[in-house]
N, C-alpha and C positions, 0 to 999 in steps of 0.2 A: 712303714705305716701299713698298718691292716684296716681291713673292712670295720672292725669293733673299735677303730678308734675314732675317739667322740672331742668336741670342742665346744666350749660355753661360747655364748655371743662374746666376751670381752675379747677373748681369743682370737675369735672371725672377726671384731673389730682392727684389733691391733695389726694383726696380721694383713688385712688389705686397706688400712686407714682410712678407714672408714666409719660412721659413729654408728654406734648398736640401736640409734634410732632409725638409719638408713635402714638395718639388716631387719628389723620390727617392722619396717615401711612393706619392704619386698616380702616377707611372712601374713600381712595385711594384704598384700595383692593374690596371694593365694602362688607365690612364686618358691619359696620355703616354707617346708610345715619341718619342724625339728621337733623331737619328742617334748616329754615336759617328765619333768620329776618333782613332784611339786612346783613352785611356782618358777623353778628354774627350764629353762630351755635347753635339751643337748640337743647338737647338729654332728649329723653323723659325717662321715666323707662323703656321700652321694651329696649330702646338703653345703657342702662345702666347695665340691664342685659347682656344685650349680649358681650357688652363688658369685664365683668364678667366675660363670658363664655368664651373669647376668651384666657382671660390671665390663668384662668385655665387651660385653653389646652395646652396655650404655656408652660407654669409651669411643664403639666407632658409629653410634650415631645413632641404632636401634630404639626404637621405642619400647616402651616395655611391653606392650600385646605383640610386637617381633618376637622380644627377647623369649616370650612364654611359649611361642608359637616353635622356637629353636629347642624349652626344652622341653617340652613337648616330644617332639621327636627324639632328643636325650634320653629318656626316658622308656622310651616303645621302641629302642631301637640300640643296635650296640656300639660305641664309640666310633667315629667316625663311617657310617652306613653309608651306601651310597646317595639313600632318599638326602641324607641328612645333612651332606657333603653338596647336594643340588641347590639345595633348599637355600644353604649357605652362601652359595656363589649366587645365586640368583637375588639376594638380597642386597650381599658386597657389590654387584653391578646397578639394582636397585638406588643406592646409595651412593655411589660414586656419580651416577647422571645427576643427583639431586646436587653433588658438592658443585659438579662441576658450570652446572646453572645457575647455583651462588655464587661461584667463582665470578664468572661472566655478570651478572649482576653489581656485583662490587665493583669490577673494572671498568665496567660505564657508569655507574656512581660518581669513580674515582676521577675520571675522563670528565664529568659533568661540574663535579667540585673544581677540579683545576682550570676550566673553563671560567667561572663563575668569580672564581679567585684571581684568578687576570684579569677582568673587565671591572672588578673594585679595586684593585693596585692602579691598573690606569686611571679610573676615576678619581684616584687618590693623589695621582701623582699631576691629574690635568688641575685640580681644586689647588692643588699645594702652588703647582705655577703660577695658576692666578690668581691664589694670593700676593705671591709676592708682587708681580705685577703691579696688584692691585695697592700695595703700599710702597710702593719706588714711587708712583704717581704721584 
């Protein structure tokens, strides 16, 4: 693969399955700009990375003013920089306190439901008693 070689959106669809509206979407945010040849789109490899990069980001949780803010630095900087390399780690740490407070969130949720869900089985099971009870009488 060289620097000249080019790919249509169907290509960058297919290729990260993905729909050429998504790849349109991210081109609208000012995230891909790909040539135009007439009213067709070529995406060069820099735009193919980046697009790369973007669903990465989205994958681990980035927002997309993250994602633009990472290439950003792609961009003004050369593959793996050390700004760029900071930037990154500081984000992945960023994001992992956030999982990990949703983690804890859900576990007292979960702690709350099974609480809630045993004191209606008991109530189910004291109504069921006396019922019958109530028709042996």
């Amino acid at each position: 693969m060289t620097d000249e070689t080019t790919y249509s959106i169907s290509d960058l669809s297919q290729e990260f399955d993905i729909t050429t509206r998504s790849i349109r979407f991210y081109e609208d945010q000012g995230l891909l700009s790909p040539q135009r040849r007439g009213q067709t789109r070529i995406y060069s490899r820099q735009d193919r990375v980046r697009l790369k990069l973007i669903l990465r980001g989205k994958r681990l949780g980035f927002s997309l003013n993250e994602c633009r803010e990472l290439l950003e630095l792609y961009d003004h900087t050369t593959s793996g920089s050390e700004m760029q390399l900071q930037l990154l780690l500081t984000r992945i740490t960023e994001r992992r306190a956030v999982l990990e407070q949703q983690l804890k969130d859900i576990e007292l949720m979960q702690r709350e439901l099974d609480s809630v869900e045993q004191r209606c089985r008991e109530e189910l099971q004291e109504r069921h008693g006396q019922a019958t009870k109530d028709s042996v009488a």
